[in-house]
N, C-alpha and C positions, 0 to 999 in steps of 0.2 A: 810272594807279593813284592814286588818292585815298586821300588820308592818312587818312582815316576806315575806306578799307578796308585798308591797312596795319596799322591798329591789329586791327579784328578779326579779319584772316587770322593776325596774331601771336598773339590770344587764344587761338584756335583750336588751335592746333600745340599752344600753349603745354598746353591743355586735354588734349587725344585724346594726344598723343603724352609728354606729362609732360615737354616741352624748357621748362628754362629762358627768360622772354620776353629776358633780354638775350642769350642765344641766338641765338635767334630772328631780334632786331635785327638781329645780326651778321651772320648767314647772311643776311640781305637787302641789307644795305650791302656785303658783299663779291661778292655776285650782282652788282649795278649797278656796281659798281667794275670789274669783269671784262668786263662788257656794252660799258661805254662804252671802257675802253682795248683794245677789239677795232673801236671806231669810229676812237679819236682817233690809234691807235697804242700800240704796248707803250711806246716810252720817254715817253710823256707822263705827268705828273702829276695824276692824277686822286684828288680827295678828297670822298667821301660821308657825309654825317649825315643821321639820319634822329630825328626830334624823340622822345624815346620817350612825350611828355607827350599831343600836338599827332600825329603823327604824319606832321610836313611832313616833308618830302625838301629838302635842300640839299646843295649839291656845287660845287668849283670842278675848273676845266681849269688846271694850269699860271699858278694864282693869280686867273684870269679865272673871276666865278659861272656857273653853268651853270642854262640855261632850267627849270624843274621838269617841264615839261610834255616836254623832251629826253629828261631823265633813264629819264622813265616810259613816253616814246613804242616807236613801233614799230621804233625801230632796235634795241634790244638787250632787245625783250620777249621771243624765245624762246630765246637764250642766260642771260639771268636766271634763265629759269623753271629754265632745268635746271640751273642754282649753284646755284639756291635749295634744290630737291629734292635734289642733293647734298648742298650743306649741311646738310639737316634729316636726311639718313640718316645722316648720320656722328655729327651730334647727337645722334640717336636711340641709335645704337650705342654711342654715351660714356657717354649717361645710363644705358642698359640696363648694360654693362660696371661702371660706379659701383656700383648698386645691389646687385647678386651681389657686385661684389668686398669691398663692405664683410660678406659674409653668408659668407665665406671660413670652413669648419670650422662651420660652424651645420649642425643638421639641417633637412632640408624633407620634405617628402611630396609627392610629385608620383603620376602614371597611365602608366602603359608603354601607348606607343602601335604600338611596332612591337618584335619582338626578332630580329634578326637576325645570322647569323654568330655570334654569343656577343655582340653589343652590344645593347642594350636603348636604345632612345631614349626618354626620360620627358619629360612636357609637366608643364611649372608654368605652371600659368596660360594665358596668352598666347604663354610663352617654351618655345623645346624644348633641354632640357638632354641628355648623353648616359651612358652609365654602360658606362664598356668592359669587357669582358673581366678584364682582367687589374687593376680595378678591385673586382671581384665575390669574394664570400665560395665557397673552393671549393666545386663542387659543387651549384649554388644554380641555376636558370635563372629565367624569368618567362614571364609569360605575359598577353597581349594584354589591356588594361581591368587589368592587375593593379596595387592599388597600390602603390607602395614606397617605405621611409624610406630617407633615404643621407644623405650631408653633401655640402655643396661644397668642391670639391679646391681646383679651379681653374678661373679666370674670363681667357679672353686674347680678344684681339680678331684678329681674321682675315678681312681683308678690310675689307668692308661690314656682317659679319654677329659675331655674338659667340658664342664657342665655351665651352659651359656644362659641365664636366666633374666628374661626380658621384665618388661612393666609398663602399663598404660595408667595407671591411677597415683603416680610419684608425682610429687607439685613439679620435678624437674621437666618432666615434658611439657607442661604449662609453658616455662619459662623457654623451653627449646624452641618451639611452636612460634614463639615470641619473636624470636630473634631470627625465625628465619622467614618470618612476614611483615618485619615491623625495618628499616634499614638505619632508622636513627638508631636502634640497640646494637646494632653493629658497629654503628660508627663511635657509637660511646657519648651522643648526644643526652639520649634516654634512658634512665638507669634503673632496673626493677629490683626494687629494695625488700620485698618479702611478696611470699606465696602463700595464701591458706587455701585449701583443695578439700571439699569432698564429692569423689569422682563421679560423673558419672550425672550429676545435681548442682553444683554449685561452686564457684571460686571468686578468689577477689587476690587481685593483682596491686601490689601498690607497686607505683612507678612517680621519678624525678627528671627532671628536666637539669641539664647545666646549662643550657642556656633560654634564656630567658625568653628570646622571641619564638620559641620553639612550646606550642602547647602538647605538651608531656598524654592527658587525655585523648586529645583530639587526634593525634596523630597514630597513636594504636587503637580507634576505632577505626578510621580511613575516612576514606572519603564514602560517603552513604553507607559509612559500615562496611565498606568488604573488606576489611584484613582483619575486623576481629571474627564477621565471620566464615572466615576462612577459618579460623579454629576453630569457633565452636560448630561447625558440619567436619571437621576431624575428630571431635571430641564426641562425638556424638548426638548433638543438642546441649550441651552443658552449659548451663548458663554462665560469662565472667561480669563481673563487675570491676572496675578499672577504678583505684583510689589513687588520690594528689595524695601522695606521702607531702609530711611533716614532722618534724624532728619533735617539735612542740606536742603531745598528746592532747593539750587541749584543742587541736587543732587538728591531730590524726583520727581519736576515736570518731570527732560527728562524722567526718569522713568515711570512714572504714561502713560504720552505721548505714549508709546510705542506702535506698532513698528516703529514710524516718528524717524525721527532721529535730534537731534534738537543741533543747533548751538550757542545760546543764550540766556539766563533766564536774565532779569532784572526785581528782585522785586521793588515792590513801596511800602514801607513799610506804608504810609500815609491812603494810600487805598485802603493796602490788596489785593493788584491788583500783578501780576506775568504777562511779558511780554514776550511773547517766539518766540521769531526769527528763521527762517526755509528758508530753500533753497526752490526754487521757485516749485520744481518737489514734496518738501514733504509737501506742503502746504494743499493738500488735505486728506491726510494721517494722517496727525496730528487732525484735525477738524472732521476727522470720519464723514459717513454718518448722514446726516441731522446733525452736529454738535453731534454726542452720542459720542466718542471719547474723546473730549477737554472740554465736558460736564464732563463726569465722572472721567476726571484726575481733574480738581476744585471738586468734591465733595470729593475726597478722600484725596487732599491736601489743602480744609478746605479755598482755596485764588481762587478768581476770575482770572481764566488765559484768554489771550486772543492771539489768532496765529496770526501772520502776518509776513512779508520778513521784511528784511530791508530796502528796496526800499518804500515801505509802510509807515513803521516808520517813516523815514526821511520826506515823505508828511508831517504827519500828525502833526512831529512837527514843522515844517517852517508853516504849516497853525494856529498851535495852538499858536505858538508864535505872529506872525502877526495879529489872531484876539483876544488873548489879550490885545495887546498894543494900538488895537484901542477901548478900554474902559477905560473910565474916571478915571483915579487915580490908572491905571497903568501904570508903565513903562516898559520897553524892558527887563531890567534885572530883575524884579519882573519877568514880563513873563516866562523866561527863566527858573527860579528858581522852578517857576511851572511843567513846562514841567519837568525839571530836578527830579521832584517827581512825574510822571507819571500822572500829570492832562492834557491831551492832547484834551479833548472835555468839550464845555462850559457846559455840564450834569454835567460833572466829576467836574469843579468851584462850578458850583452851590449847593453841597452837601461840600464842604469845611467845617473844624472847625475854625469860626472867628477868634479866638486865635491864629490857626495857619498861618492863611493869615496877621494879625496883625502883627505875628512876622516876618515874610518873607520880608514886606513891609515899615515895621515900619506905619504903620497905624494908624487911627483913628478909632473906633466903628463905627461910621458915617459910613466914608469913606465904611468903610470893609462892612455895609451892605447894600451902594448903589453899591459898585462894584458885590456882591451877586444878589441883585437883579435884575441888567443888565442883570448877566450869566443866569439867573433863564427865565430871558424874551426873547434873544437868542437862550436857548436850549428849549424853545417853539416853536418858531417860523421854529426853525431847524428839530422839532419831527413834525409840518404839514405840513413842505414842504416833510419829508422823506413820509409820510403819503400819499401824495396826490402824490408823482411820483407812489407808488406802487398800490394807484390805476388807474392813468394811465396805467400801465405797465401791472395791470389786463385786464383792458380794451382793453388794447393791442391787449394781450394775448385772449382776448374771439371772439375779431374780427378777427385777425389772424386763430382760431379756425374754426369760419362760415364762413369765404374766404376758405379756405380747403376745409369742408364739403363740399360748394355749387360748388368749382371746381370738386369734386369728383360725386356730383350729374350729373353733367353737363357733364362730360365724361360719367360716366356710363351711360346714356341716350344715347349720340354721339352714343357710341357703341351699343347700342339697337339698334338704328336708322340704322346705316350700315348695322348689319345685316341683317335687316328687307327690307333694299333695296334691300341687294345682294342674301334674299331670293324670293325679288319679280321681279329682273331680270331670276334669273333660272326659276322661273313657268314661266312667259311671254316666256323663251326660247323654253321651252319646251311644252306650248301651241303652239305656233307658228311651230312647227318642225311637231306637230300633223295637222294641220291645212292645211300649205299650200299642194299642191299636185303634188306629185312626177311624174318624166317623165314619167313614167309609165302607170301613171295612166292616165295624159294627153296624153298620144298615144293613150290610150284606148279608153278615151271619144273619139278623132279623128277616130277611127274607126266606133265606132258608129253612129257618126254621119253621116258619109260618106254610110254607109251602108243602112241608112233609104231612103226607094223607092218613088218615086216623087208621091202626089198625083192624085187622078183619076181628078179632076180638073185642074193638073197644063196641 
């Protein structure tokens, strides 16, 4: 091998396969380094340079130089070749691995080239990425040549080969989607400060304005709505809802909330809890189907919120105060002082920071961790009784279920039955109508009879 063709088989690689040439080098000085300690022996000393200017080969044995024309000869030309193409496949798969990994939560567009089992395999470019199942917006399939936007999850290596794994249900495609239909988020006008997502059903966007004549809302809905939906017919029908961030939470929850309309925020700063009071008609409104609603106004405002009236409230905390006080080594106004920072269930005591129940109370360590202990053993006792009504309540619920059913077998049969009667009145009528015999007919037989001449006997 001559140094001149050294150089351009490394151009080469360097070229078509986008490996690095000091790479390249590598992957050729460790092929010949392999080559020849499979000649001289594993324990010998073998050392390879390879000029990267010049492209000469130089190497010693055990400190003795070594012939060039050795190096390059036919003793170790066809175990080099195959380092070498190891080398460059692994290369290849570092640099491939690089390049996605830095593109980690970026959106791409790729082609489904096969969808199988619920997995879709999409080609980008040259490379095949996959997009599994349980990576997929419910409800969604594809279809052969179809194309589709996703983000990259995740980029691992496996094996030889690089495993490119897509995602359509990440808040970061939300936000991708955003920016590349929305132009004030490019430009840095509009700035989307959190995601909460559940795919497929429901999201809420908060977004800020830096400047002021620029409405933050209005402008990621569009004009009659077509740029947001232009997402959601990507997204599949997913509903967004778009909230004015605020730094203020009393001013972010009723936001986030929306469209409830909410009368009350009391944070608890102790325990990141937000309490939001509501008229009795938006109580369900706020809480969103199956809780999605009041779910993803806490994920987007980062605090545990929880709905309720204030009729509610006031329960909970006459009940919370009252079975404080009836634990050991506390008092009324301890109690009070709790409630007054939102510990209103013995769950909620029993995750207390001792320190700060100590200072509330002026306490002892003791104290504080047999009053702990108590709430600990309460709100056990309170999670198997909630436990054991709801499976009552199942149980209820399944016998109530088979009482229906069997009233509904039990009619439908009824009514089998009537018909079947009132189809076996009409034949009986109508056999009978056939049967008995008409005046007629009895006049007839009466002539007949009348007419038969006596016999010769009588």
């Amino acid at each position: 091998m001559k140094p001149e063709e050294i150089l351009r088989i490394v151009d080469a690689i360097h070229r078509d396969k986008n490996i690095d040439k000091e790479i390249v080098f590598g992957a050729i000085e460790s092929a010949l380094v392999t080559a020849l300690l499979r000649h001289y022996g594993e324990d010998a000393n073998v050392v390879i340079q390879i000029d990267r200017e010049s492209g000469r080969i130089d190497g010693t044995h055990d400190g003795t130089a070594i012939d060039p024309e050795e190096i390059t000869g036919r003793i170790g030309a066809q175990t080099a070749k195959q380092v070498i193409i190891q080398k460059i496949r692994e290369a290849e798969r570092d640099s491939l691995h690089d390049e996605f990994e830095e593109q980690v939560g970026q959106m791409i567009s790729g082609v489904v080239t096969r969808f199988d089992g619920g997995v879709a395999t999409v080609a980008l470019g040259s490379t095949e990425a996959i997009l599994p199942r349980s990576e997929q917006i419910p409800g969604e399939s594809f279809h052969v040549n179809e194309r589709i936007r996703a983000t990259i999850f995740e980029v691992r290596k496996v094996g030889s080969r690089v495993k490119i794994i897509l995602s359509r249900i990440r808040p970061q495609l939300v936000q991708r989607l955003f920016e590349q239909e929305i132009p004030e988020i490019i430009d840095g006008v509009i700035e989307i400060r959190a995601i909460a997502r559940e795919p497929g059903y429901r999201s809420k966007v908060a977004v800020i304005s830096s400047d002021n004549r620029v409405d933050c809302v209005g402008a990621c809905v569009g004009v009659r709505g077509n740029r947001i939906k232009n997402i959601v017919d990507e997204l599949g029908g997913e509903r967004i809802d778009i909230v004015r961030w605020n730094d203020d939470l009393q001013v972010l929850v009723p936001n986030a909330l929306q469209p409830a309309e909410v009368d009350e925020v009391i944070l608890c700063q102790m325990l990141g809890r937000g309490i939001v009071l509501v008229r009795e008609d938006q109580l369900s409104l706020a809480i969103g189907r199956r809780g999605q609603n009041v779910r993803l106004a806490s994920k987007l405002c980062g605090w545990d919120i929880e709905i309720m009236t204030r009729e509610e409230l006031d329960q909970q905390i006459e009940r919370a105060v009252m079975g404080y006080s009836s634990i050991e080594g506390l008092d009324e106004s301890v109690a009070e002082r709790l409630v007054g920072e939102g510990f209103l269930s013995y769950d909620d005591l029993s995750v207390i920071e001792p320190e700060d129940l100590m200072e509330m109370g002026e306490l002892s360590a003791e104290a504080v961790d047999a009053i702990v202990a108590e709430a600990e053993h309460r709100a056990n006792l309170a999670e198997e009784a909630a436990a054991d009504e709801r499976r009552k309540q199942r149980e209820q619920e399944r016998i109530d279920q088979a009482t229906a059913e069997a009233e509904a077998a039990e009619a439908a049969l009824a009514g089998t039955a009537a018909a079947g009667d009132a189809g076996t009145g009409e034949q009986e009528q109508e056999t009978g109508s056939e049967d008995e015999p008409s005046a007629a007919d009895e006049a007839a037989e009466g002539d007949v009879e009348t007419s038969v001449p006596p016999s010769a006997g009588s």
